[in-house]
C-alpha positions, 0 to 999 in steps of 0.5 A: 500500500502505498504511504500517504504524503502528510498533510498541512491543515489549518483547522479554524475554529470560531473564537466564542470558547476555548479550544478544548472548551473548559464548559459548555461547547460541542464544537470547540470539544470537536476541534481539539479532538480533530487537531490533537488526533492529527497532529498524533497522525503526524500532519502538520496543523495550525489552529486558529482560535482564541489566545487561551486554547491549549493545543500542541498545534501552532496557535495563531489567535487575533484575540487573547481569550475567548470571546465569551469571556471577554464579554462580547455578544453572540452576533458581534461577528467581527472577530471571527471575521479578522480570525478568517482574514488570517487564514487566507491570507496564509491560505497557500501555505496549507493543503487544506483548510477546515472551517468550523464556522458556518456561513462566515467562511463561503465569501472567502473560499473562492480566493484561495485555491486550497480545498476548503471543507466546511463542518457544519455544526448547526441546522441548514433550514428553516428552525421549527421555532421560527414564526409563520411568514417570517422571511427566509434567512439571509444565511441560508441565502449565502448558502445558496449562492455559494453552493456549487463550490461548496465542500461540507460535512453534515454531522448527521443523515437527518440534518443532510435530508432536511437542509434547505439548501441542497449542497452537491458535494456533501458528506455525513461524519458523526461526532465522536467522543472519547470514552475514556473521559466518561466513567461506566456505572452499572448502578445507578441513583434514583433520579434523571437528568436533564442538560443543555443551554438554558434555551426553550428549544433544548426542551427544558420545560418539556423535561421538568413537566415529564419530571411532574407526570412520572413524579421522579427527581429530575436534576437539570444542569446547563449554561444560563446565559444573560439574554436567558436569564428572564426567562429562567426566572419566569418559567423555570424557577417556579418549578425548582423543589427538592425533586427537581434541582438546577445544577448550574453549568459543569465543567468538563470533569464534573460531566461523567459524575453527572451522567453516570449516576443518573437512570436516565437522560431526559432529551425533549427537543423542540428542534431538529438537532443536527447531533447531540453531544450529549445523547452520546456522553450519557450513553458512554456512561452507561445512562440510556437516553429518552429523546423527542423523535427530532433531529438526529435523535434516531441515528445517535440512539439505538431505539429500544437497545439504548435509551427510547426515541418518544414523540411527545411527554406522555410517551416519554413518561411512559418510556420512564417507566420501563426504563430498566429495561435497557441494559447499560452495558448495551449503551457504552457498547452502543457508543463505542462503536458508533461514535469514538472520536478516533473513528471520526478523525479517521473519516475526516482523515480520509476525506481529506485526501480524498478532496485533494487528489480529486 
């Protein structure tokens, strides 16, 4: 077999958390796994993210910290633009660059002649939450305009078929994680759990009335950010007790503890999500998963092997009630195989060469 040439790859990461993130962030968990994992590979990789990333990558950063920390808000993208003029002005030096940044990077791509593969982290329609009559977004609109050039990896079947933007030249990679960071439990404590960004789509409330029907103790941990605060003390607040408790935010090492000593993780989205970190990081620990049949839901858990895969609160009250059923050594298998990290670079590993000798 013939020895492939190691490759220089920039993998550009949005600047809003660290790379690996020291709380919350599913894309910033994905960056450090892909650029730590190639650089053990023997490629060659520069990272671009914020100034406190930790990385045995070259960093090049346009700002000192994470931007979240630094106090900027979520729409203020001029950071993470100066970051992409960075990486094409250097865009020759590199064999392909790797963008985890959306929309942000399609104007740029077509000044370079380096390959340029897109991850696509969040959904390509239409959100459900969006209100009747409501004007297309202009993201998806740029989408469209750049679509034939455009190199992307969706993260899921469900978040390819239901893009709104039909992009020829796509494939699908899972997430993937390291199992290593999450501890197996076979004997679980008498509770569930619940965790996400303090946000109504990531199906907070769903969780706490699913928690008041099937009368369990539910614990619910997540990020509240600033904007999310009102409405945290209106509708969530009122329902905290003794048998339904917010955590707060955990950091990565307080997670496994967290999922491992649960019965089960409670998951009713209101959206199509396009993965589901966390699906597969309670499932690493041997905690089946309930979800709402949205997103990738189906494709992250085995129905019935796993956890359950419900339509609405009344089938996941029920779906609570035979949840000991599952077996939990079945759910670390399950994510073993599926969704290791290391099989995941593997894919991007081989799609890269794949793009450049096209």
């Amino acid at each position: 077999m013939q020895k492939r040439k190691k490759l220089k790859i920039a993998q550009i990461a949005p600047l809003w958390f660290s790379i690996p993130p020291k709380k919350y962030g599913g894309t910033e968990r994905i960056v450090s796994f892909l650029t730590e994992e190639l650089i053990k590979k023997g490629h060659e990789v520069t990272l671009f993210a914020s100034g406190d990333s930790k990385t045995k990558a070259r960093l090049f950063s346009v700002y000192p910290e994470s931007l979240i920390k630094a106090g900027y808000k979520w729409q203020d993208p001029f950071w993470n633009l100066e970051n992409l003029s960075e990486v094409f002005k250097r865009a020759n030096n590199f064999d392909i660059l790797h963008s985890h940044l959306d929309v942000w990077t399609l104007p740029f791509q077509q000044l370079t002649k380096t390959p340029v593969l897109h991850t696509l982290h969040n959904q390509l329609y239409k959100a459900s939450i969006t209100r009747e009559g409501e004007k297309r977004p202009s993201r998806l609109d740029i989408f469209e305009r750049h679509k034939r050039e455009t190199l992307a990896v969706f993260i899921s079947k469900s978040e390819r078929e239901k893009s709104a933007v039909r992009l020829p030249k796509s494939w699908v990679i899972y997430n993937g994680i390291d199992t290593s960071q999450f501890k197996f439990n076979p004997e679980p404590e008498d509770h569930f759990i619940w965790i996400a960004r303090i946000d109504p789509f990531k199906g907070i409330e769903n969780a706490i009335a699913v928690a008041e029907r099937a009368g369990v103790k539910l614990l619910l941990a997540g990020r509240l950010d600033p904007y999310r605060k009102d409405y945290f003390e209106e509708r969530i607040r009122p329902h905290l007790s003794s048998k339904i408790k917010y955590l707060g935010e955990l950091s990565g090492k307080e997670l496994s503890n967290f999922y491992e000593k649960a019965r089960a993780c409670l998951y009713p989205i209101e959206w199509e999500e396009p993965f589901g970190l966390v699906m597969t990081e309670a499932m690493a620990c041997g905690t089946p998963v309930i979800a709402f049949d949205r997103g990738s839901a189906k494709e992250v858990v085995k129905d019935g092997k796993s956890g359950f895969v419900v339509n609405n609160i009344k089938e996941m009250v029920k779906a609570i009630r035979k949840i000991d059923k599952i077996k939990r050594e079945d759910c670390r298998k399950w994510v073993e195989e599926k969704f290791d990290y290391r099989r995941m670079v593997d894919d991007y590993e081989n799609l890269y060469y794949k793009i450049i000798t096209k």
